[in-house]
DRENPAZA-586876 format. One record per residue: residue number from 1; residue in three letters; y, z negated, x of N, C-alpha, C in turn. Coordinates in steps of 0.001 Angstrom, whole numbers, always signed. Layout:
NODE NUM ALA Y Z X Y Z X Y Z X
...
END
This chain:
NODE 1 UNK +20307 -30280 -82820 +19897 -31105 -81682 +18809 -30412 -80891
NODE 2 UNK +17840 -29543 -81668 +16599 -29165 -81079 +17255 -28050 -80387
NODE 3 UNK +18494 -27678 -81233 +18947 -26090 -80367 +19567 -26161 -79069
NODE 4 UNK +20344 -27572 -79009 +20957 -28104 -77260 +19721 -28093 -77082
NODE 5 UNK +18729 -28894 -77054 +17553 -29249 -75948 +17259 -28019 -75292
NODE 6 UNK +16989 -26970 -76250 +16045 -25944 -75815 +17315 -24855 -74790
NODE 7 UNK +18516 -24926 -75402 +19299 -24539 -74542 +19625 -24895 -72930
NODE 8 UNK +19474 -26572 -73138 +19708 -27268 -71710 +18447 -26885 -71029
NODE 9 UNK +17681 -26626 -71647 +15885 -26642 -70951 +16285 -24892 -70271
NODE 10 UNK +16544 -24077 -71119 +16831 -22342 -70294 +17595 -22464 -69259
NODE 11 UNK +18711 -23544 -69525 +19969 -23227 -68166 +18903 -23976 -66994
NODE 12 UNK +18338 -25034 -67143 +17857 -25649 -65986 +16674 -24804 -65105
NODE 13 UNK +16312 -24033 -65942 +14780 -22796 -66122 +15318 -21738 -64969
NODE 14 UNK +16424 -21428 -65792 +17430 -20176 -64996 +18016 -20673 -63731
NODE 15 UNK +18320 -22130 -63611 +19125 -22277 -62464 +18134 -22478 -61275
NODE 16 UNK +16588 -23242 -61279 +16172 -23327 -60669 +14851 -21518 -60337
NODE 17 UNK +15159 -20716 -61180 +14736 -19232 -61042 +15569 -18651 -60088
NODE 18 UNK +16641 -18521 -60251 +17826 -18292 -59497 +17437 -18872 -57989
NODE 19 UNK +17404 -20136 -57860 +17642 -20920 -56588 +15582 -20473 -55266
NODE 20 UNK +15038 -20433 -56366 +13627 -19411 -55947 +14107 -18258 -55471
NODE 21 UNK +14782 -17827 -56466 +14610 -16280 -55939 +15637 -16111 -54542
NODE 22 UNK +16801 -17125 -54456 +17491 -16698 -53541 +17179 -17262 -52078
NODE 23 UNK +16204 -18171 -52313 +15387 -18794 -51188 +14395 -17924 -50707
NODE 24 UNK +13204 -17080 -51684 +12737 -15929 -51226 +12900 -14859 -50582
NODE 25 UNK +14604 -14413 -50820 +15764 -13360 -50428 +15669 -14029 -48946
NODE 26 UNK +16100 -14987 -48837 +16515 -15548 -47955 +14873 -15574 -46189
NODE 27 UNK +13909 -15584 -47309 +12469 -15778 -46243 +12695 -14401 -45756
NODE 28 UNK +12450 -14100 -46792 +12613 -12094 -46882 +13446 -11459 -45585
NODE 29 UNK +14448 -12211 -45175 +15257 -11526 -44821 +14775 -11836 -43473
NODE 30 UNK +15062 -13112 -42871 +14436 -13863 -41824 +13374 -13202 -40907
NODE 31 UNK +12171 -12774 -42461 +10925 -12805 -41415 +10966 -10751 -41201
NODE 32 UNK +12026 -10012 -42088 +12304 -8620 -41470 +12967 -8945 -40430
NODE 33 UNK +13818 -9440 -39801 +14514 -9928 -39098 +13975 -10010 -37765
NODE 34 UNK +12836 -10969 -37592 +12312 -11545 -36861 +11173 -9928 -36187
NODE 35 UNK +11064 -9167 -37597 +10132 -8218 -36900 +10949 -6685 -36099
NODE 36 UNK +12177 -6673 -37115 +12587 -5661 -35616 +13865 -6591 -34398
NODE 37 UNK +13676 -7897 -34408 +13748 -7864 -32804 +12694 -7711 -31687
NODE 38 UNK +11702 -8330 -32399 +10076 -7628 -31679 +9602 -6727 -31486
NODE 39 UNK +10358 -5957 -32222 +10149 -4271 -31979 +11627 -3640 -31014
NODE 40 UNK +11940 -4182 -31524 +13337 -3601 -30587 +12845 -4280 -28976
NODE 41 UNK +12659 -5189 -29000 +12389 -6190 -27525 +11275 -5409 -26816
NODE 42 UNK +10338 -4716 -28092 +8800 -4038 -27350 +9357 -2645 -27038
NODE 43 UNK +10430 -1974 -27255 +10754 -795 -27020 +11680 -788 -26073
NODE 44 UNK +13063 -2050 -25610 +13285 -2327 -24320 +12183 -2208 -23134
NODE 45 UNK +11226 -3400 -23241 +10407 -3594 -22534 +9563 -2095 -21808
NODE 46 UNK +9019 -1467 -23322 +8650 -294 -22949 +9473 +1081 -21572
NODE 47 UNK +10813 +657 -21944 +11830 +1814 -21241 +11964 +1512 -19823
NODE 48 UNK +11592 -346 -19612 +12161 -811 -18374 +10795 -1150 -17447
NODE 49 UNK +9605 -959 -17845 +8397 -1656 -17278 +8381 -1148 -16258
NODE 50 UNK +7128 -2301 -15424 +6994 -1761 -13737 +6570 -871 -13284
NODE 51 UNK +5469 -554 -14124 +4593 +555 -14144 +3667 +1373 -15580
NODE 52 UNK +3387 +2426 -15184 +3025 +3211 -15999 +1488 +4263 -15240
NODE 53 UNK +934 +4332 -16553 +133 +5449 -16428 +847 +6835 -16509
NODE 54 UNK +254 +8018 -15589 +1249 +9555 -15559 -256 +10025 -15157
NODE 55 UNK -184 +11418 -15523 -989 +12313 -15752 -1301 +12539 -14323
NODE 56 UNK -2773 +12969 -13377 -2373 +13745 -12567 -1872 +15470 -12200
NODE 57 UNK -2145 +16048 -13413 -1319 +17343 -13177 +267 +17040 -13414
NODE 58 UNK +804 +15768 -13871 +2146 +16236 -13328 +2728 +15797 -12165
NODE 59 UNK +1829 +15334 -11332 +2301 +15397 -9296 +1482 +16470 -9424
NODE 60 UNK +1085 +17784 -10040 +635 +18874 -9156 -926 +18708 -8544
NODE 61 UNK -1631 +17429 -9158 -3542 +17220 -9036 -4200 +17824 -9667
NODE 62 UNK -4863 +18444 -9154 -5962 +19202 -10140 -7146 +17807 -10202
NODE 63 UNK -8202 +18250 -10787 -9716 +17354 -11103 -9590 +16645 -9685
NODE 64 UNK -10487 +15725 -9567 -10563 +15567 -7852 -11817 +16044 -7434
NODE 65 UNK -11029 +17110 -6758 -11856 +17633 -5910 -11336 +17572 -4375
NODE 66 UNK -12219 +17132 -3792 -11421 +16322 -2291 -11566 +17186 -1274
NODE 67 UNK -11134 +17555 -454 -11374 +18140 +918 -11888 +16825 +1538
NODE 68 UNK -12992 +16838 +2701 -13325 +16234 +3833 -12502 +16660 +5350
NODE 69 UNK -12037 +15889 +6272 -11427 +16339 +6949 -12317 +15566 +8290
NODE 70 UNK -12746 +15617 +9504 -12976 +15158 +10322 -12065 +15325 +11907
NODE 71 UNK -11581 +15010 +12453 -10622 +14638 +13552 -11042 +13989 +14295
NODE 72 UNK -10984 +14641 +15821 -11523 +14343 +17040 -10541 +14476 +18057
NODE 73 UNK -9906 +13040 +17976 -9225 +13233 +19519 -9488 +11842 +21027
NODE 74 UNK -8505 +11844 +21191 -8257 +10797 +22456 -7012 +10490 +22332
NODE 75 UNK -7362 +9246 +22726 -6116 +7760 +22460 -5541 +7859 +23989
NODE 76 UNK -4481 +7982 +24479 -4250 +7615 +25700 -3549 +6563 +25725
NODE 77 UNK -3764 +5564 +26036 -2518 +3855 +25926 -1987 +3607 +27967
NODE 78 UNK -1638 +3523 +27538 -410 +3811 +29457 +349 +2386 +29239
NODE 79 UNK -316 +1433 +30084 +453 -96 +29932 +1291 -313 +31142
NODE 80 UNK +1099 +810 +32096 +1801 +419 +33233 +1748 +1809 +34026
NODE 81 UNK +2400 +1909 +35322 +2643 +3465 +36053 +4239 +3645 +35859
NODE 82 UNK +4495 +5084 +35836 +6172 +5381 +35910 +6484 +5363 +34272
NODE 83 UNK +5298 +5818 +33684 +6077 +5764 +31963 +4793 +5471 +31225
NODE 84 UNK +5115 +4129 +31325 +4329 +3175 +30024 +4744 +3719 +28687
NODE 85 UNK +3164 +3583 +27723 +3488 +4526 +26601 +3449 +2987 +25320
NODE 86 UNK +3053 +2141 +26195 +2852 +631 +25396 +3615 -430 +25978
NODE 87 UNK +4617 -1300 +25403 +5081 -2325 +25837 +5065 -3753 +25104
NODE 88 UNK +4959 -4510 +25882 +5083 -6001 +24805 +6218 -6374 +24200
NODE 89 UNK +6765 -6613 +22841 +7662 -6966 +21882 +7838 -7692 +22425
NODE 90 UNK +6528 -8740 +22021 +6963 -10422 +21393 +5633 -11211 +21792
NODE 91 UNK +5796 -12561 +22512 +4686 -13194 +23369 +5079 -14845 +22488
NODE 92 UNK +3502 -15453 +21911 +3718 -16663 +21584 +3938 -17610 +22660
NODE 93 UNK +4225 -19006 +22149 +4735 -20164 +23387 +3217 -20435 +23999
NODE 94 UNK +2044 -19987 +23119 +1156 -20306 +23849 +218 -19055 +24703
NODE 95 UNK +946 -17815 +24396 +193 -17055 +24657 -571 -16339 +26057
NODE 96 UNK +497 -17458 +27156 -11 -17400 +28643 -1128 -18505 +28786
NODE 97 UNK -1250 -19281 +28073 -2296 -20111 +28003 -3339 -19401 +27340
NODE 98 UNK -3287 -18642 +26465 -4498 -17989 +25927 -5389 -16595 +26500
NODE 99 UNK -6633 -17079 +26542 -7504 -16170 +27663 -7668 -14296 +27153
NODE 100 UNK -7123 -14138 +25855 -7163 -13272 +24956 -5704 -12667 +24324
NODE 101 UNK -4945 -13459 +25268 -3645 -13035 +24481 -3100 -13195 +23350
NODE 102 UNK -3251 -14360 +23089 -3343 -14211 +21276 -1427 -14299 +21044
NODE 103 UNK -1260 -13819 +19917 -228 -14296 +19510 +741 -12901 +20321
NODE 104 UNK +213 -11583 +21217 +1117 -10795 +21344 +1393 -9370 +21042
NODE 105 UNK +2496 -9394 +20864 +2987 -7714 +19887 +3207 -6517 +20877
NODE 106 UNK +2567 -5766 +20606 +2566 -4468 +21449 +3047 -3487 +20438
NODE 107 UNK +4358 -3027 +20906 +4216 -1424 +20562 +4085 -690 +20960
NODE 108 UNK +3512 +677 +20314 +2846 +1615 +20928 +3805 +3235 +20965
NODE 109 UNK +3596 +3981 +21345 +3776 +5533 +21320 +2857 +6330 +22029
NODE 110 UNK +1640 +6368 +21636 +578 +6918 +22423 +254 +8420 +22188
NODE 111 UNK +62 +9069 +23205 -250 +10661 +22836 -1492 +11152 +22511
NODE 112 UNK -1772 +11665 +21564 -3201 +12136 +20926 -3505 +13487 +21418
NODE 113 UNK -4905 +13472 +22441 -5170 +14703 +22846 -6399 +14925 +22703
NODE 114 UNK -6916 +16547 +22854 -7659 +17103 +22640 -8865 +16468 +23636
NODE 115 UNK -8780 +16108 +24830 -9446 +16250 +26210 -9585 +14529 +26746
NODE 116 UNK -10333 +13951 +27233 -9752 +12709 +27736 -8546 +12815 +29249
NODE 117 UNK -8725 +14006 +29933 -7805 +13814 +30459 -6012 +13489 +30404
NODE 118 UNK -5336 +12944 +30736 -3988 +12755 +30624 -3337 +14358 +30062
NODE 119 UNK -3682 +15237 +30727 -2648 +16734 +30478 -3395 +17665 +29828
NODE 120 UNK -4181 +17128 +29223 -4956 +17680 +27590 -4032 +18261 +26920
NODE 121 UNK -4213 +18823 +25982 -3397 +19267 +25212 -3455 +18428 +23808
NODE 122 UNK -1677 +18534 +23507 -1118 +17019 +22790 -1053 +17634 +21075
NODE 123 UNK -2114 +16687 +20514 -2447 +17324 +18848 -1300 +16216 +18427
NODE 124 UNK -799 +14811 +18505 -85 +14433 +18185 +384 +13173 +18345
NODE 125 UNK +1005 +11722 +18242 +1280 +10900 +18550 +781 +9430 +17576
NODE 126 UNK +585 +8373 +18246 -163 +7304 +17708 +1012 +5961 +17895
NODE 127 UNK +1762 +5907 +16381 +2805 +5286 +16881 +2685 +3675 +16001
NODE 128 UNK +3189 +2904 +16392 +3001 +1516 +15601 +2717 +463 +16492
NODE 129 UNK +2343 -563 +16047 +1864 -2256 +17092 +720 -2633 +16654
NODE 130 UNK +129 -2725 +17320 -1212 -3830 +17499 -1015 -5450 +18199
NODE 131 UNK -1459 -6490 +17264 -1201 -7627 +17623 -2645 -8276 +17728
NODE 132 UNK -2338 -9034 +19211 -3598 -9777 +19172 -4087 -11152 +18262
NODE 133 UNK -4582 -11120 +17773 -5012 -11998 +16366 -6249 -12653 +16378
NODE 134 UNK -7060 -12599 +17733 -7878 -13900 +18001 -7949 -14407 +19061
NODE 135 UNK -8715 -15598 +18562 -8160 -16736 +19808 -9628 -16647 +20431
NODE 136 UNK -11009 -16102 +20268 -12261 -16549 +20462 -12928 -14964 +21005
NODE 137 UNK -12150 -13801 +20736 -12097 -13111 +21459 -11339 -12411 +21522
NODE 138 UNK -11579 -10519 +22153 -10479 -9751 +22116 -10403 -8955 +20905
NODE 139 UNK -9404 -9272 +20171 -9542 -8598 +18684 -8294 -8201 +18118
NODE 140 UNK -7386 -6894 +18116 -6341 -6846 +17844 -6361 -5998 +16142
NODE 141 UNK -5042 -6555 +15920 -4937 -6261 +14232 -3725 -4832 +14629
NODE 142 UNK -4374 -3813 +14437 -3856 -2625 +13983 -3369 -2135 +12871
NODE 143 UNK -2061 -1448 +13271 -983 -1100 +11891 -105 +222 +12862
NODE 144 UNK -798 +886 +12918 -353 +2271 +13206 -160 +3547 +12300
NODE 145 UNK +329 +4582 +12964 +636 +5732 +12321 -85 +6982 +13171
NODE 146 UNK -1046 +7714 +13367 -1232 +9107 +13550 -429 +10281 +13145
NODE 147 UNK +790 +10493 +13694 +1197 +11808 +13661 +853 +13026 +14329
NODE 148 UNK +820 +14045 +13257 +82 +15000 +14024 +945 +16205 +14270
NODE 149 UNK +671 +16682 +14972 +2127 +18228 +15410 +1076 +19221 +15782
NODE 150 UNK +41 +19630 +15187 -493 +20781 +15561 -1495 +21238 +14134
NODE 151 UNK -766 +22435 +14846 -1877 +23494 +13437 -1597 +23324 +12354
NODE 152 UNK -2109 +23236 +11416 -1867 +23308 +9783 -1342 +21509 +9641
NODE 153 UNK -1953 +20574 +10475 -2141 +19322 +10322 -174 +19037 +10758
NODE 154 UNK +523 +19621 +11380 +1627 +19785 +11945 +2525 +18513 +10863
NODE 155 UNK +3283 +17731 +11038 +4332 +17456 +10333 +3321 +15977 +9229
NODE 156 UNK +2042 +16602 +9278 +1304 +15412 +8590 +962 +13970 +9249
NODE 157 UNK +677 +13108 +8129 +439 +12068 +8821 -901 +11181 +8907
NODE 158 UNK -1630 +10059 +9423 -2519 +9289 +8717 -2212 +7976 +8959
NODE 159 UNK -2219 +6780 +8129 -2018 +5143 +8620 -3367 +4530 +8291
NODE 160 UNK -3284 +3453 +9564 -4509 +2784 +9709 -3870 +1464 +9752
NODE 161 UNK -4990 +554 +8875 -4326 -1067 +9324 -5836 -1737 +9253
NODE 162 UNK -6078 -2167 +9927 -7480 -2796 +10122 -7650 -3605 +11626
NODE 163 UNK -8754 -4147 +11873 -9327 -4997 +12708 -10101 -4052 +13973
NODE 164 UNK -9313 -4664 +15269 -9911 -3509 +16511 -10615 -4384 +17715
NODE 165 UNK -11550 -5011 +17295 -12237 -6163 +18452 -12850 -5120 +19388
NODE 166 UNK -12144 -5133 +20560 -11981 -3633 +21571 -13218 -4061 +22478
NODE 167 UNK -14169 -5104 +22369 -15523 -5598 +23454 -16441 -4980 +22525
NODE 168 UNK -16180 -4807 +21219 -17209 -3568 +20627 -17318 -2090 +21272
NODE 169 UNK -18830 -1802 +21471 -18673 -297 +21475 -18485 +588 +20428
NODE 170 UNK -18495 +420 +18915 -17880 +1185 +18253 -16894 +177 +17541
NODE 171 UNK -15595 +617 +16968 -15344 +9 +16067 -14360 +547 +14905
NODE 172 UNK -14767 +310 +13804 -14205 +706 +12365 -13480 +142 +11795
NODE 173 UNK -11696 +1334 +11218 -11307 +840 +10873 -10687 +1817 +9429
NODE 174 UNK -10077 +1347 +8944 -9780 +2146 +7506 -8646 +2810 +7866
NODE 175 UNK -8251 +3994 +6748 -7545 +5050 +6733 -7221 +4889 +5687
NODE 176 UNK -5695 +4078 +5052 -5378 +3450 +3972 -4493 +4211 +3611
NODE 177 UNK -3728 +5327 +3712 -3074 +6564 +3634 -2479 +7543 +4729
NODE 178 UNK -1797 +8624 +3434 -1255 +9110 +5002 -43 +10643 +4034
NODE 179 UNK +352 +11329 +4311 +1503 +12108 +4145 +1112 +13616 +4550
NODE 180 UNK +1975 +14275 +3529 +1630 +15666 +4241 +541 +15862 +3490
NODE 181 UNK -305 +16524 +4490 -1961 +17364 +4037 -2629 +16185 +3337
NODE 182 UNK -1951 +15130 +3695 -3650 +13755 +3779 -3019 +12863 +2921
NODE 183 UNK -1716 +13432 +1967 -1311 +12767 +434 -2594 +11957 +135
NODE 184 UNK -2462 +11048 -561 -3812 +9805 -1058 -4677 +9992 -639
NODE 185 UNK -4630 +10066 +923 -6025 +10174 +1705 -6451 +8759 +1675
NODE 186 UNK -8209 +9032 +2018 -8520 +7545 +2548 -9693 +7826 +3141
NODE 187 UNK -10355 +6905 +4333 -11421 +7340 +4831 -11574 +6469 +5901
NODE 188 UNK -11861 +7058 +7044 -12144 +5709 +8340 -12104 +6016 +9880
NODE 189 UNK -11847 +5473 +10625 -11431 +5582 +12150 -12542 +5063 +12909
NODE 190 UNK -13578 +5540 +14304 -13869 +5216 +14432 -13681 +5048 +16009
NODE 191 UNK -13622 +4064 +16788 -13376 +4134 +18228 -14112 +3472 +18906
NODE 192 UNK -14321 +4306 +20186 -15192 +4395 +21277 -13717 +4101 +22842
NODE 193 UNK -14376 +3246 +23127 -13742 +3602 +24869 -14100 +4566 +25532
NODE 194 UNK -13192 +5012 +26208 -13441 +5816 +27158 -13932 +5839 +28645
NODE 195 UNK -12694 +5107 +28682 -12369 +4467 +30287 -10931 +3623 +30029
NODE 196 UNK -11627 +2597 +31115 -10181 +1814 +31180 -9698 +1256 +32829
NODE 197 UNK -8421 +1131 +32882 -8464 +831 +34731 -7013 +300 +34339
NODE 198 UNK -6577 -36 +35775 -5170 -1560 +35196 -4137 -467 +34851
NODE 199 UNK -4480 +848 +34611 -2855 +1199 +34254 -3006 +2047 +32962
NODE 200 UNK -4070 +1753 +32534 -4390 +2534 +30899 -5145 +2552 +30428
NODE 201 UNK -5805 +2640 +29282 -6979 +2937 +28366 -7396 +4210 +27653
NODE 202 UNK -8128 +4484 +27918 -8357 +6033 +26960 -9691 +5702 +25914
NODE 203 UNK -9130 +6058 +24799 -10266 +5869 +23333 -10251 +7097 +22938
NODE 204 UNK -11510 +7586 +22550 -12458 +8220 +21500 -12023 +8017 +20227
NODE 205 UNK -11558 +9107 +19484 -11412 +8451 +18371 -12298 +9870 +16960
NODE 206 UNK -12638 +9558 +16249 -13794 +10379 +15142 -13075 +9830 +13958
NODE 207 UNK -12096 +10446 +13521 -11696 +10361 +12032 -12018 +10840 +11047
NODE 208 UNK -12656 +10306 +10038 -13180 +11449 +8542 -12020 +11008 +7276
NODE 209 UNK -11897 +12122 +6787 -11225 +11585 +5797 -10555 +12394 +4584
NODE 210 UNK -11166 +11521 +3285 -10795 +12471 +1937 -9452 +12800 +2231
NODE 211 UNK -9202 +13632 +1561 -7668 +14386 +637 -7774 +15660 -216
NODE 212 UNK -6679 +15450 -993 -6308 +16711 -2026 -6320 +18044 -523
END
């Protein structure tokens, strides 16, 4: 009798050892499981991300060491005559009511010269729109391009997008990149009037500006 007991007592010992261990198997497996899809998911993630850190010697950067560049020309803007170099896009519903123009798109193709006169000699072109963007005075929001076609500067570029309240006598604006020589340039624009009369404007312009 004592030998069933102790027998029934091992099978029940063993069956519930058994049913442990295969429940453990079972965690076991789950929580490996669980760790290479997280790894697999972190090594997708890794292959497909938005961005990354990269060296600068492999675009060809050395240390930074910057060149300074300074640029001195003249803005010629031609709104009217036989060949306007500026025309109006786009005029808001209110913008004949407004004493400042607000609300209108000008694009530009202006020639960049050495001289303030008109037949200066042409370092390169000032292409993009300026929109008037206040209502309280004259203040246009600039988003141009400086292309340049002369000298080493030839084929290069600089972009400016900044604030041009033109009743200032100076005014500053940023040099948020540019192409060519002036790769991750940055630096600043500064403009002066020249002269203005109903059929054009001529600006001063003093550009400084880092680059490789």
């Amino acid at each position: 009798m004592v030998g069933q007991v102790n027998e029934h007592t091992f099978f029940i010992f063993c069956f519930f050892s058994v049913s442990a261990m295969a429940k453990l198997l079972i965690l076991l497996t789950i929580f490996f499981s669980t760790i290479a899809a997280v790894v697999a998911s972190g090594s997708a993630e890794e292959s497909h991300r938005f961005s990354r850190n990269i060296s600068p010697k492999s675009m060809g950067l050395k240390r930074e060491k910057l060149s300074v560049s300074h640029l001195h020309f003249y803005f010629h803007d031609a709104i009217a005559g036989p060949k306007p170099t500026t025309v109006i896009a786009a005029q808001a519903a209110m913008t004949n009511k407004s004493e400042t123009l607000f609300g209108t798109v000008f694009v530009m193709d202006d020639p960049l010269i050495v001289r303030p006169k008109p037949s200066s000699k042409l370092v390169g072109r000032a292409q993009g729109i300026y929109v008037s963007a206040s209502q309280e005075e004259e203040g246009f929001l600039m988003a141009l391009t400086f292309a340049f076609m002369e000298g080493k500067y030839n084929g290069s570029s600089l972009s400016i997008l900044g604030r041009n309240a033109i009743s200032s006598a100076v005014r500053e604006m940023p040099i948020v990149g540019g192409s060519g020589l002036f790769r991750f340039a940055r630096g600043y624009a500064q403009a002066r009037t020249h002269t203005v009369n109903h059929q054009s404007t001529v600006v001063e312009y003093n550009v400084y500006v880092f680059h490789y």
